[in-house]
C-alpha positions in Angstrom: -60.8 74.3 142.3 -61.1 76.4 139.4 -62.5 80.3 139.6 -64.9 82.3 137.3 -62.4 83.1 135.1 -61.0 79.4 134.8 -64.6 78.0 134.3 -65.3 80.7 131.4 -62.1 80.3 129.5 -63.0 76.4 129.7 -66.5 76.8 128.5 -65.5 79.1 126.0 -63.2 76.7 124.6 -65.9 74.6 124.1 -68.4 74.7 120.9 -71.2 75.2 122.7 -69.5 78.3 124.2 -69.1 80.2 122.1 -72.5 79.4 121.1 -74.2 80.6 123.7 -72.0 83.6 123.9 -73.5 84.9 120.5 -76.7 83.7 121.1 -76.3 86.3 124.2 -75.1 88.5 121.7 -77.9 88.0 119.0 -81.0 88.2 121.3 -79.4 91.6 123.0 -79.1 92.5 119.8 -83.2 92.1 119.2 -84.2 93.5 122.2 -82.1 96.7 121.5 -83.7 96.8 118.3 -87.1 96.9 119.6 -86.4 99.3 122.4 -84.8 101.9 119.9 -86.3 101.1 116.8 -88.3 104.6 116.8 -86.3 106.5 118.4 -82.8 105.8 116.8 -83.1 104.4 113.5 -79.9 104.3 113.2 -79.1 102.7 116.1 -81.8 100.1 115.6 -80.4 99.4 112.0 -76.9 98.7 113.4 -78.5 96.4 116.1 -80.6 94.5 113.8 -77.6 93.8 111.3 -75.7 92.4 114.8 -78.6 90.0 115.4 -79.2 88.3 111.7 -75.2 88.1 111.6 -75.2 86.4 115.5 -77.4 84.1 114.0 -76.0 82.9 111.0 -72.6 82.8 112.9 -74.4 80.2 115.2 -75.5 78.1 112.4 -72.0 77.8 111.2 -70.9 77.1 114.4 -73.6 74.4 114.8 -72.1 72.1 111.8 -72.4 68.6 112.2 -73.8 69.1 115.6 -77.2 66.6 114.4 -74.3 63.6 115.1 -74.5 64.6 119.0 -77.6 63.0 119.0 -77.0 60.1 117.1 -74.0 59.4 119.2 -75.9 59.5 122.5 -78.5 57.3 121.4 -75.5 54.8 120.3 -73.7 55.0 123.0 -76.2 55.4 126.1 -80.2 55.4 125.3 -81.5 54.9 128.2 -81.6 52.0 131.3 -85.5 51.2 130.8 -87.7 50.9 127.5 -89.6 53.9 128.7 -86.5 56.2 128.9 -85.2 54.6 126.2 -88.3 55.7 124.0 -88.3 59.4 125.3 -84.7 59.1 124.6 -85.2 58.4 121.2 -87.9 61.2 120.5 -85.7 63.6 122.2 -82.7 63.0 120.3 -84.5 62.2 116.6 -86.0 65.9 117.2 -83.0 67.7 117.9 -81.4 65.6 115.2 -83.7 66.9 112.6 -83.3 70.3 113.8 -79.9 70.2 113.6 -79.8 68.8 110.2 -82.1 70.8 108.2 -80.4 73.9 110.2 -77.5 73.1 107.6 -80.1 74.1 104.4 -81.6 77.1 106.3 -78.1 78.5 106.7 -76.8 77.8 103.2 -80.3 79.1 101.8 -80.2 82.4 103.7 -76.2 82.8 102.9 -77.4 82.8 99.2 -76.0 78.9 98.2 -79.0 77.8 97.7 -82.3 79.5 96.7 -83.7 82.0 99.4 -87.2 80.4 98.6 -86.1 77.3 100.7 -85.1 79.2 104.2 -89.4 79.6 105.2 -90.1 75.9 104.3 -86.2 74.9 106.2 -86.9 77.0 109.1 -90.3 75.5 109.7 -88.7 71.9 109.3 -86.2 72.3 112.0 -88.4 74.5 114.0 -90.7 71.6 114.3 -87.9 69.1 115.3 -86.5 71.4 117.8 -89.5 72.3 119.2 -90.5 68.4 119.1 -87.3 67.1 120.9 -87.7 69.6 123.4 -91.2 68.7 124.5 -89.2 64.9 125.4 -86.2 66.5 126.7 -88.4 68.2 129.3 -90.3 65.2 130.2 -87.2 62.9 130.2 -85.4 65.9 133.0 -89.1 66.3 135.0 -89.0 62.3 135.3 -85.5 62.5 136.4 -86.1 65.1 138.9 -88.8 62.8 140.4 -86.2 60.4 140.8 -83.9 62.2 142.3 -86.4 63.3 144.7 -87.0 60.1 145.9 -83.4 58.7 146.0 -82.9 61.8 148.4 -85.6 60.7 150.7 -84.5 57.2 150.6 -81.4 58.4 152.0 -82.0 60.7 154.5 -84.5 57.6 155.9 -81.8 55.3 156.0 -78.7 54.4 158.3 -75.6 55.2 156.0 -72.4 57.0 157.8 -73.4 61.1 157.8 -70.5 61.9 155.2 -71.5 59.3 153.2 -75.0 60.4 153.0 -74.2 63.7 152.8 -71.9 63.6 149.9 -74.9 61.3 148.2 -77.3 64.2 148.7 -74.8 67.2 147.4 -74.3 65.3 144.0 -78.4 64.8 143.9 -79.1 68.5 144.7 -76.1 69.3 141.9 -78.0 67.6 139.6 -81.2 68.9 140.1 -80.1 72.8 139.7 -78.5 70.9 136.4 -81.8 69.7 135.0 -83.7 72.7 136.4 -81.3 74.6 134.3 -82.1 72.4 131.5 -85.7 72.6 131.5 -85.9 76.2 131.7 -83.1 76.6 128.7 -86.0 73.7 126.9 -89.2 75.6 127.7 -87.4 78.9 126.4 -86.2 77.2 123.3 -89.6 76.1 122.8 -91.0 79.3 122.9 -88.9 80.2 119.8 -89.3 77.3 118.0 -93.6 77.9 118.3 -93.0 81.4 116.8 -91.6 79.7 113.6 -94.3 76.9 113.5 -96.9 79.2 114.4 -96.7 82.2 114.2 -98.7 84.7 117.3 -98.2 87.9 119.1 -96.9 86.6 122.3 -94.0 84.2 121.2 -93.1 86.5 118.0 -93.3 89.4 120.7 -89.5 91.5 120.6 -89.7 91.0 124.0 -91.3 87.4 124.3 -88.1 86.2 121.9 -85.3 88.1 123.2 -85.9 87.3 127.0 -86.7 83.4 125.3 -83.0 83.7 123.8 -81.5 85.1 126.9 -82.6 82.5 129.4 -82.2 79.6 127.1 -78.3 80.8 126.8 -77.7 82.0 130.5 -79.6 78.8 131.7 -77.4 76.4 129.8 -74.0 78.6 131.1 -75.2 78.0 134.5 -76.1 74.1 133.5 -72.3 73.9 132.1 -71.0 75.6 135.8 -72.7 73.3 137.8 -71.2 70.1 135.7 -67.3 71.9 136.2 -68.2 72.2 139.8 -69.3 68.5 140.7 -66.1 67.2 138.5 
């Protein structure tokens, strides 16, 4: 049985590790911003710089990643045409976020004209925040199942250790898609305050707590897969 330590060295060594560690690192960084932007300019500045350069470490880190969802549609879309169609929104959403995340991180690193970033940012704001919306609805359907399956059990005659080991996976797996969820709805949050703009999603606050859960949420997600392997 791994420890902390060995489950954080392994999900560090992962790509989506580090990612989430500077995702940690870049909505901190906005939420100190905002708390000491009037009192410590300085301070603020310095804090500000550490989120746009968290961010467009993240985009780096995120190259190629649009493939991940290509590849899961190959290789496993779904057992019924229903899934199979929320599968399919889900992953062409996140695909087209990931991919036109490419332009808005070459245009804001100065490769291509800065004049692009508003109108790439909005294109893969709208695919994130589109996959999302499916993602949600594909982990809410299978938390229903789940649901059920555990009932289904628990009604039936199976050996107890049988049973029991059946239900422990299920419950894993919810706190798994649970995680997932609330990772989705605060990535969605983010993505509506670059489609549309308002005062409670482009809220400091509203954003940085967004940023925080989305990243913890999807540590937590990645510790709850280590422990059922």
């Amino acid at each position: 049985m791994n420890d902390t330590v060995d489950k954080l060295v392994i999900f560090l060594a992962k790509r989506d590790g580090i990612d989430k560690l500077v995702k940690t690192f870049q909505y901190v960084s906005k939420l100190v911003h905002w708390h000491v932007e009037k009192t410590h300019p300085d301070v603020a500045s310095r804090a500000k710089q550490w989120e746009v350069a968290s961010g467009l470490s993240r985009k780096a880190f995120r190259s190629g990643r649009f493939l991940t969802g290509f590849n899961a549609l190959r290789r496993n879309p779904g057992p019924t045409p229903a899934l199979r169609t929320l599968a399919i929104l889900a992953n062409a959403g996140e695909m087209v976020y990931f991919f036109f995340d490419h332009f808005l991180w070459v245009s804001r690193i100065g490769v291509l004209d800065a004049h692009l970033a508003r109108k790439m940012s909005f294109i893969s704001a709208f695919g994130e925040s589109f996959g999302y919306i499916f993602f949600i609805i594909l982990d809410l359907i299978a938390l229903r199942e789940g649901l059920e399956a555990e009932r289904k059990i628990a009604k039936s005659e199976e050996k107890w250790d049988d049973a029991n080991e059946k239900i422990r996976k299920i419950k894993g797996d919810r706190v798994m898609r649970l995680m997932a969820i609330a990772a989705n709805v605060a990535d969605l949050v983010i993505g509506i305050a670059d489609i549309e703009p308002n005062p409670f999603c482009n809220h400091a606050v509203s954003l940085g707590i967004s940023g925080l859960v989305s990243a913890w949420a999807d540590m937590k997600k990645h510790d709850t897969i280590n422990d059922q392997q």
